[in-house]
N, C-alpha and C positions, 0 to 999 in steps of 0.2 A: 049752930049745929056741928059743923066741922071741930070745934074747941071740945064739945062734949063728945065726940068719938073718936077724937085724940086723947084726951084722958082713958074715954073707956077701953081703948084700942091696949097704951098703956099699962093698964091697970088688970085687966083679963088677958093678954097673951101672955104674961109670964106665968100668972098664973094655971092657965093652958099647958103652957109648958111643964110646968112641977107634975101635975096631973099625968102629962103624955108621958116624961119621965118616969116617973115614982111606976105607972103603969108596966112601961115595958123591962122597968126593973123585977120587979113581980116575974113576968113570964119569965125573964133568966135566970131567975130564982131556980121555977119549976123544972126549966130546960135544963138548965145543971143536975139537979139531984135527980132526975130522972135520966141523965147522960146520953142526952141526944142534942145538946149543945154545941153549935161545930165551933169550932177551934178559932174562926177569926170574929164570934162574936164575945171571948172572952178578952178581948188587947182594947184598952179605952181608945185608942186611935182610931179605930173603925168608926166607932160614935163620933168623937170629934170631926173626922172627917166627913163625914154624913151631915151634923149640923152643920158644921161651915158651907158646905155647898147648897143648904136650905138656907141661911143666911143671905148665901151670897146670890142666891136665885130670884129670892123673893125684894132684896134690896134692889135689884137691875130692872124689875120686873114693875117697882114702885117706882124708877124714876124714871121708867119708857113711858108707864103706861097714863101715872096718875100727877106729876109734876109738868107745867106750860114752859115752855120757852121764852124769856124774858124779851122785849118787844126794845130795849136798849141797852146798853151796856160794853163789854166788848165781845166782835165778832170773829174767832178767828179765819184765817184763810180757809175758802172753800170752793168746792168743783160744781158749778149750775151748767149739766149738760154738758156742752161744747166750751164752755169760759171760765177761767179761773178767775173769783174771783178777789181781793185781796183783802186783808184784815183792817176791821173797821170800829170805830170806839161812836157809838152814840148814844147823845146825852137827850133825845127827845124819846 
């Protein structure tokens, strides 16, 4: 189940995207020629910067909320309460 909503996931969000894209390119179409388009949605940085921050929202968001914490491997140093305590490699 997880492999087939990995594909689908894949497969329909970019598609999702062209959609949301091609979409709100339309509206600035209309916003232009009718010149009520303010000024900082015509600079492509505004967009870019907007996606990167949904990128980078939804990647932080995928690896808090939906990714486990590995039960071995290496751990580095860390604070439990009152005790530091120190970096650990384990292989069970």
């Amino acid at each position: 189940m997880r492999i087939v909503l990995t594909v689908l996931a894949l497969v329909l969000l970019p598609t999702a995207g062209f959609f949301l894209w091609a979409w709100c390119r339309i509206i600035v179409r209309e916003r232009r020629l009718a010149g009520t388009l303010p000024a900082w949605q015509t600079l492509p940085w505004t967009w870019l910067i907007i996606a990167g921050l949904v990128i980078a929202i939804v990647s932080i968001l995928y690896l808090v909320l939906l990714t486990k914490r590995p039960d071995h491997g290496y751990f580095g140093p860390r604070s439990d309460f009152d005790q530091v305590r120190t970096a650990q490699i384990s292989t069970v």
